[in-house]
MILOGU-695940 format. One line per field, with one value per residue (C-alpha): residue in three letters; residue number from 1; x, y, z. Coordinates in steps of 0.1 Angstrom, whole numbers. Example, Ala and Ser with C-alpha at 12.3 -4.5 7.8 and 13.67 -1.06 7.14 Angstrom:
BEGIN
residuo	[ala|ser]
num	[1|2]
xx	[123|137]
yy	[-45|-11]
zz	[78|71]
//
This chain:
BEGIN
residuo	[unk|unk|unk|unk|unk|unk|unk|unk|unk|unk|unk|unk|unk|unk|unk|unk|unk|unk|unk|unk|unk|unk|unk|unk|unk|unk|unk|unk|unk|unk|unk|unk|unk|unk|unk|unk|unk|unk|unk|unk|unk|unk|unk|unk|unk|unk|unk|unk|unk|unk|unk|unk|unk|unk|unk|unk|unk|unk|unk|unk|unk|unk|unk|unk|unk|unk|unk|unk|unk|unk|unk|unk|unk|unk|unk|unk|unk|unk|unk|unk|unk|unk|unk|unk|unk|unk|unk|unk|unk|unk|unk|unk|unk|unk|unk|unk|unk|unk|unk|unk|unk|unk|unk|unk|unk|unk|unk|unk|unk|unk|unk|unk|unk|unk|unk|unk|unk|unk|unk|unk|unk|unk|unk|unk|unk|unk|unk|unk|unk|unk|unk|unk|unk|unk|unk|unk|unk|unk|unk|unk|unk|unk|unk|unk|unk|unk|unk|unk|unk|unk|unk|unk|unk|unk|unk|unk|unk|unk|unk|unk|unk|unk|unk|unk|unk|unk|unk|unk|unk|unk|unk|unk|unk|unk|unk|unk|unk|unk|unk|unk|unk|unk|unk|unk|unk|unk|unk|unk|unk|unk|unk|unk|unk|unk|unk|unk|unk|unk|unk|unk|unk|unk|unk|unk|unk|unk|unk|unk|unk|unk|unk|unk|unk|unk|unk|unk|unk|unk|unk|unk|unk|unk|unk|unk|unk|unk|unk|unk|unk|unk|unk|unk|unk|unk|unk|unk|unk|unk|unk|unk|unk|unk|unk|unk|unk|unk|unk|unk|unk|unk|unk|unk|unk|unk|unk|unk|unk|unk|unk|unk|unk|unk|unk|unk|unk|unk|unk|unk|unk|unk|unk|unk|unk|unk|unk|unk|unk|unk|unk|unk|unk|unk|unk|unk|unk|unk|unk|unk|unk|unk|unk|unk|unk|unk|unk|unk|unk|unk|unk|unk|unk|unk|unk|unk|unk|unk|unk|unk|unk|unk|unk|unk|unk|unk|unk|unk|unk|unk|unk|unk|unk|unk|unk|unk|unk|unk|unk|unk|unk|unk|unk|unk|unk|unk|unk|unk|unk|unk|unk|unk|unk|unk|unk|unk|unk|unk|unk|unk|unk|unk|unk|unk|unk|unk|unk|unk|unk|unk|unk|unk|unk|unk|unk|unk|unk|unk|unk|unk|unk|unk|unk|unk|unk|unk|unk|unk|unk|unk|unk|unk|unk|unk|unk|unk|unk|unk|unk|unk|unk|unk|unk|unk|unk|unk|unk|unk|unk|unk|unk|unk|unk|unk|unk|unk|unk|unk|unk|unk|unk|unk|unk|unk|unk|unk|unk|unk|unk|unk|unk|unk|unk|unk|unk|unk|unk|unk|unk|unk|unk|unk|unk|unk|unk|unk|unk|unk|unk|unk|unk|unk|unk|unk|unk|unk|unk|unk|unk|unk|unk|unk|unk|unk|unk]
num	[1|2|3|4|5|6|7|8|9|10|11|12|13|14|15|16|17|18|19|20|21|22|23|24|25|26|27|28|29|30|31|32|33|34|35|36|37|38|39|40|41|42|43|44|45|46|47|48|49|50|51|52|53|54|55|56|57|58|59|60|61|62|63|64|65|66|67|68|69|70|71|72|73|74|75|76|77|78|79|80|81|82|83|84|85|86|87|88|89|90|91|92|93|94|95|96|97|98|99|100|101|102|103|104|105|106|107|108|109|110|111|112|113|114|115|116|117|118|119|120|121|122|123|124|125|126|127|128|129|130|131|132|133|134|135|136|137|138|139|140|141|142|143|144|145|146|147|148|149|150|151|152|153|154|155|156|157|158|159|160|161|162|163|164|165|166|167|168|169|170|171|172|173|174|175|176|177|178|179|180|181|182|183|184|185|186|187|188|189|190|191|192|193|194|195|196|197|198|199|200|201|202|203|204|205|206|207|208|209|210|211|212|213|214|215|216|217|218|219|220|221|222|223|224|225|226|227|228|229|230|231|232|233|234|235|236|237|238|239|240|241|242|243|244|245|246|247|248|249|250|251|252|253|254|255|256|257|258|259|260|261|262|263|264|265|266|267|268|269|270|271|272|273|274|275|276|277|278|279|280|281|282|283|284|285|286|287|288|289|290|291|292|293|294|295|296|297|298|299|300|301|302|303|304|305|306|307|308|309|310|311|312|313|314|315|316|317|318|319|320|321|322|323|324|325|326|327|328|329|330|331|332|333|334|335|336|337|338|339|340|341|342|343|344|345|346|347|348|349|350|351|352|353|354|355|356|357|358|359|360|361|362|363|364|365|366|367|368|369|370|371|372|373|374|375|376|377|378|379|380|381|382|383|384|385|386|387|388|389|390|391|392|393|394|395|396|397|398|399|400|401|402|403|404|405|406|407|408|409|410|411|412|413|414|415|416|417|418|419|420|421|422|423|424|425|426|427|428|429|430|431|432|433|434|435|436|437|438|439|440|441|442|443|444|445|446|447|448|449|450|451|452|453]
xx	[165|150|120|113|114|86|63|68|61|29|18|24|1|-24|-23|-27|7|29|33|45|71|85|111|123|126|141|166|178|190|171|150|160|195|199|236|238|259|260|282|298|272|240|229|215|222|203|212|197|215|198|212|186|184|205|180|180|157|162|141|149|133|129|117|91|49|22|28|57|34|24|-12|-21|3|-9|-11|28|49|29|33|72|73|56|84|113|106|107|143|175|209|221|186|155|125|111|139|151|116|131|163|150|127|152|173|145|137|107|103|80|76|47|39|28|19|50|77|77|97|112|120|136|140|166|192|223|244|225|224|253|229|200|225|235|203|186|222|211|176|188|213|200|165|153|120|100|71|62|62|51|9|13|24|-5|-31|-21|-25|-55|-69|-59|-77|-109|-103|-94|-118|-144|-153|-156|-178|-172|-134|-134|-160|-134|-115|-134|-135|-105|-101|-125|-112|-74|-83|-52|-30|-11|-28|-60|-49|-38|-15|-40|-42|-67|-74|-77|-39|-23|-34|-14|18|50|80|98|77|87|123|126|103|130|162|149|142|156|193|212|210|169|168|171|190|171|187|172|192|221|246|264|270|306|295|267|289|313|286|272|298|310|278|257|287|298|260|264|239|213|195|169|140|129|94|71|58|23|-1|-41|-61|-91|-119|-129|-164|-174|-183|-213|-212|-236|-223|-242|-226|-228|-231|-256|-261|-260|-230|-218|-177|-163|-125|-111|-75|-45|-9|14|29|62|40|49|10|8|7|-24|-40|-38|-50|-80|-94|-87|-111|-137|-134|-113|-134|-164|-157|-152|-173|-189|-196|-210|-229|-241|-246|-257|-270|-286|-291|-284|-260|-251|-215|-192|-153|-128|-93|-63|-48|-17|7|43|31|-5|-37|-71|-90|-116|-152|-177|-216|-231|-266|-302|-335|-357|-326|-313|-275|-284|-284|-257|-233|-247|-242|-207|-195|-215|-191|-158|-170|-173|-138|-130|-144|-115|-114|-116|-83|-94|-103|-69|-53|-69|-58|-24|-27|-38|-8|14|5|3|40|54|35|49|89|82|97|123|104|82|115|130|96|98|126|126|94|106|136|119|83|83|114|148|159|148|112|122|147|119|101|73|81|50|25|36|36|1|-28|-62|-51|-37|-64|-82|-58|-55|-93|-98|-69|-73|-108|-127|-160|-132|-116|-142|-154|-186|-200|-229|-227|-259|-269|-277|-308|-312|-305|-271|-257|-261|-244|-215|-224|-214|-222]
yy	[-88|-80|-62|-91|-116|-96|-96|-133|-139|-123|-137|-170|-156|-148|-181|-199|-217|-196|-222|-244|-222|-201|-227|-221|-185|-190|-211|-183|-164|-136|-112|-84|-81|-52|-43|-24|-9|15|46|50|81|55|61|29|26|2|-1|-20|-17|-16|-4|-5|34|61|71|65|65|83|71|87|72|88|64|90|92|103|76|99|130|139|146|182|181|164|169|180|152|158|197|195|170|206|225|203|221|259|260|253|276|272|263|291|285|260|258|220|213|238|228|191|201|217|190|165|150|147|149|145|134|116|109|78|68|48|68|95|98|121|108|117|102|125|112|93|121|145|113|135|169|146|134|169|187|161|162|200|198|170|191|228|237|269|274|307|319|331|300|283|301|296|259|251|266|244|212|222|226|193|180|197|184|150|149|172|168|133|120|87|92|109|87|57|80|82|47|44|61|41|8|14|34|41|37|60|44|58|89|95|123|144|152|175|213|225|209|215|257|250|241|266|267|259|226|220|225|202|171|180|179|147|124|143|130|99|73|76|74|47|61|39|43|22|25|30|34|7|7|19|51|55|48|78|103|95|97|132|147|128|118|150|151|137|112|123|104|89|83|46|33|25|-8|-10|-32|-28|-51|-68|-57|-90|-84|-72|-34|-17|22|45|82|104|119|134|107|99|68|42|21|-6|-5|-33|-41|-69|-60|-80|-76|-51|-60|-76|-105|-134|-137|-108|-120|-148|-121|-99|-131|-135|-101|-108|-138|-120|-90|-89|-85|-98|-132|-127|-142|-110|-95|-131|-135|-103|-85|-105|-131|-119|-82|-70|-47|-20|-26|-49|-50|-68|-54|-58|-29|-31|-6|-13|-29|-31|-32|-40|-62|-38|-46|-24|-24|2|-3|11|12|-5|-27|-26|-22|-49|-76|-58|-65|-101|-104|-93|-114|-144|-143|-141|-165|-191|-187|-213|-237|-235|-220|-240|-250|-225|-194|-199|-197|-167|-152|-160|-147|-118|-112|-126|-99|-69|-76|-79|-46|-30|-39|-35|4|20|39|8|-11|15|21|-18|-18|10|2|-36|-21|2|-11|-48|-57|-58|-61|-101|-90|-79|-107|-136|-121|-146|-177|-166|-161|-193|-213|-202|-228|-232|-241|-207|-188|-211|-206|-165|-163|-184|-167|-129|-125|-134|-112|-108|-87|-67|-31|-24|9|19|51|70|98|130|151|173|203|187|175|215|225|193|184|150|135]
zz	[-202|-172|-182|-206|-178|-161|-192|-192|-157|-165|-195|-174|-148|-176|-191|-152|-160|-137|-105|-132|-145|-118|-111|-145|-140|-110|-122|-141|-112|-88|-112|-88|-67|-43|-29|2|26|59|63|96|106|102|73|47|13|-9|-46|-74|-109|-142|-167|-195|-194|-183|-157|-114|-93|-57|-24|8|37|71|98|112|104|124|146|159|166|198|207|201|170|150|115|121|99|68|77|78|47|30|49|38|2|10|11|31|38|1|-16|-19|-10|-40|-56|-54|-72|-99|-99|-104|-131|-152|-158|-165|-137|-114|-78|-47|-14|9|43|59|97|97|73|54|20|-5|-44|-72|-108|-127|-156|-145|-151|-123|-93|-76|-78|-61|-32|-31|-25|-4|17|26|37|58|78|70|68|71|92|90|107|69|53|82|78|41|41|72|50|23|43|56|21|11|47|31|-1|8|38|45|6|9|36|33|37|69|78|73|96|125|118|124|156|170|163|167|194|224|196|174|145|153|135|100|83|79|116|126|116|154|160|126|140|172|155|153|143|170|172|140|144|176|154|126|147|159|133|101|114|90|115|109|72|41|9|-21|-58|-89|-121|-140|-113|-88|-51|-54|-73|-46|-16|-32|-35|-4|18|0|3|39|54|73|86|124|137|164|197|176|203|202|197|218|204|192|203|199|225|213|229|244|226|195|199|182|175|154|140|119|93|58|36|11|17|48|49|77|84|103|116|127|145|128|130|109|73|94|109|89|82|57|28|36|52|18|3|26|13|-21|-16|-3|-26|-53|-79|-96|-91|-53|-28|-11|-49|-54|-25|-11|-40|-70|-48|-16|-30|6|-1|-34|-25|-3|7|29|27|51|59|76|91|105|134|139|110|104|88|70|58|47|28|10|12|4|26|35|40|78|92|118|81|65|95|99|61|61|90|80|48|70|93|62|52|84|58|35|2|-31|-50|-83|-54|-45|-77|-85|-53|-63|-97|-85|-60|-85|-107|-84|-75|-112|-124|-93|-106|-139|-133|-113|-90|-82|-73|-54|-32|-31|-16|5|21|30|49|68|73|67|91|63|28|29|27|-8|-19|-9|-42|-48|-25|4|-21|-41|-10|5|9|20|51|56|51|79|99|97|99|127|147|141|120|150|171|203|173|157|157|141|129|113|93|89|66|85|83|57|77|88|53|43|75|69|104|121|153]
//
């Protein structure tokens, strides 16, 4: 029944009748309903039922990122997330991959700036096996020298192949560090290949001890199983694990520059492009979602204004985005033009902010509806599995500020107007705000050489 509510809701964003039916659907009762509970040594649980197919999904959030590293380390949280598979006291190295596999499951992990998380989707039947091997690399992970040089090289071949294989990626990354700069945001999980060499294993035992505790982490389950069944197993298998002096935060907060600041690096790209930020709040400012809306005027899709404008239009640029991108607690408003000579940065970046400037004139009652339809959409194909419910979940919890992030469901993007958008562009989208960077192709001699400047 579920399922064939979401198809619904879609088809009714499809058809541009959805604002007039949600209250229907509503009326209902809550598409999604999440029970949850705490056991005594800190740890979360979160549990949505559905009981269409004997399968669960398994989402185990740890409240540390890159954010967490300290300088001349880092690169480390993604490192240990590699480490947290080559085996534990009662687990060899690989072996809960395996273990996972043979009983028809699937597994994997990732690391974020603000969180990093391990999943698992296994048949009903094996949710106990899942609690119990993700129980033991929580309390008992074994860290060798050996493993160690193998797992570093392995992240630093996915830095190359990530990165160093594609310019305009790391590009976007020194970016980054210049426009979050004096932040923890100004790096990603990647890190850097010099630091990622500098880490042992006794760094990585200390970051491990610290944050890989109960009291630190967020136990998600999607599926056919109930809270009483998870409260059981997870109290058999995490509840003996004792909680640890979790450091706190510093909070994060990027300064505007006062001035909009104007940089220039060379680098290997083949073509020039111009990337701008604005700095906004993180995805718990209660301005989120017209801020995802604001980029989703001015570049989602063909019908968008910068599309529109700026490339059909003016012809100024090949290419043209605006995206918010927001971490736990700080963001940016991105922008950025691909162009071609003869055509100069100096009219790119005037072109791009010109079209975020207009947005203080208000947006039109159909760009709006788009906007909506769009969000509206993105959030039902995101429920319409188990996984994308349990990330759902998790990631409200720990990165947007509690479970009634989730529960809200539609209601923010239902209830955004023009008025919004004016309102978030004239507070945050403003030149006091803005980094600007143009991105020039090296020399021929430097592209062969990868070089950068």
């Amino acid at each position: 029944m579920r399922r064939c509510r979401r198809w619904l809701a879609l088809a009714l964003v499809v058809s541009g009748l959805w604002p007039a039916a949600v209250a229907a659907l509503d009326g209902t009762g809550p598409v999604v309903e999440v029970a949850s509970d705490r056991l005594p040594n800190g740890l979360e649980l979160y549990v949505y039922e559905d009981h269409t197919a004997p399968v669960v999904s398994v989402n185990l959030w740890y409240r540390v990122g890159s954010r967490d590293e300290p300088i001349g380390r880092r690169g480390m949280a993604h490192l240990l997330e590699h480490m947290m598979f080559k085996g534990s006291q009662r687990v060899g190295p690989e072996e809960h991959a395996r273990i996972i596999d043979q009983v028809g499951g699937e597994m994997n992990a990732f690391t974020s700036a603000d969180a990093t998380v391990y999943w698992n989707k296994v048949p009903a039947p094996y949710l106990e096996l899942v609690f119990e091997l993700e129980a033991e690399r929580m309390a008992n992970l074994v860290l060798t020298e050996a493993h160690l040089q193998t797992e570093r090289e392995v992240v630093k071949e996915e830095f190359r192949l990530g990165l160093e294989n594609n310019p305009l990626s790391l590009a976007f990354e020194r970016f980054q560090a210049v426009a979050l700069a004096g932040t923890p945001y100004a790096w990603t999980p990647h890190g850097f290949l010099e630091e990622l060499d500098a880490i042992t294993v006794q760094d990585l035992e200390a970051f491990y001890r610290t944050y890989y505790v109960p009291n630190n982490a967020v136990l998600v389950v999607a599926g056919d199983t109930d809270l009483a069944t998870v409260r059981r197993l997870a109290e058999k298998h995490f509840g003996p694990i004792p909680p640890g002096p979790v450091p706190e935060r510093a909070p994060v907060t990027p300064q505007p520059a006062g001035e909009t600041r104007r940089e220039t690096i060379t680098f290997p790209v083949q073509l020039p492009v111009v990337l701008g930020g604005y700095v906004i709040p993180g995805v718990r400012s209660a301005d989120m979602e017209a801020l995802q809306a604001t980029g989703l005027i001015l570049s989602g899709g063909e019908s968008a204004r910068m599309y529109r404008s700026l490339v059909r239009e003016q012809q100024v640029v090949l290419a043209a985005l605006g995206l918010a991108q927001q971490y736990e607690e700080a963001g940016l408003f991105l922008l950025a033009g691909l162009y071609l000579p003869p055509v100069q940065s100096e009219a790119v970046a005037a072109a791009l902010v010109a079209e975020v400037e207009r947005l203080a004139e208000g947006v039109s009652d159909e760009e709006l509806q788009r906007v909506k339809n769009q969000l509206v959409a993105t959030y039902v194909f995101a429920l319409d599995t188990l996984d994308g419910v349990a990330n759902a979940i998790g990631s409200a919890v720990v990165l947007e500020g509690g479970l009634e992030k989730f529960t809200r469901g539609l209601d923010p993007y239902l209830a955004l107007t023009s008025d919004d958008i004016v309102r978030v562009t004239q507070t945050y989208l403003t030149p006091d705000r803005l980094t600007l960077v143009d991105v020039v192709p090296a020399p021929p001699a430097a592209l062969e050489e990868g070089g950068a400047s």
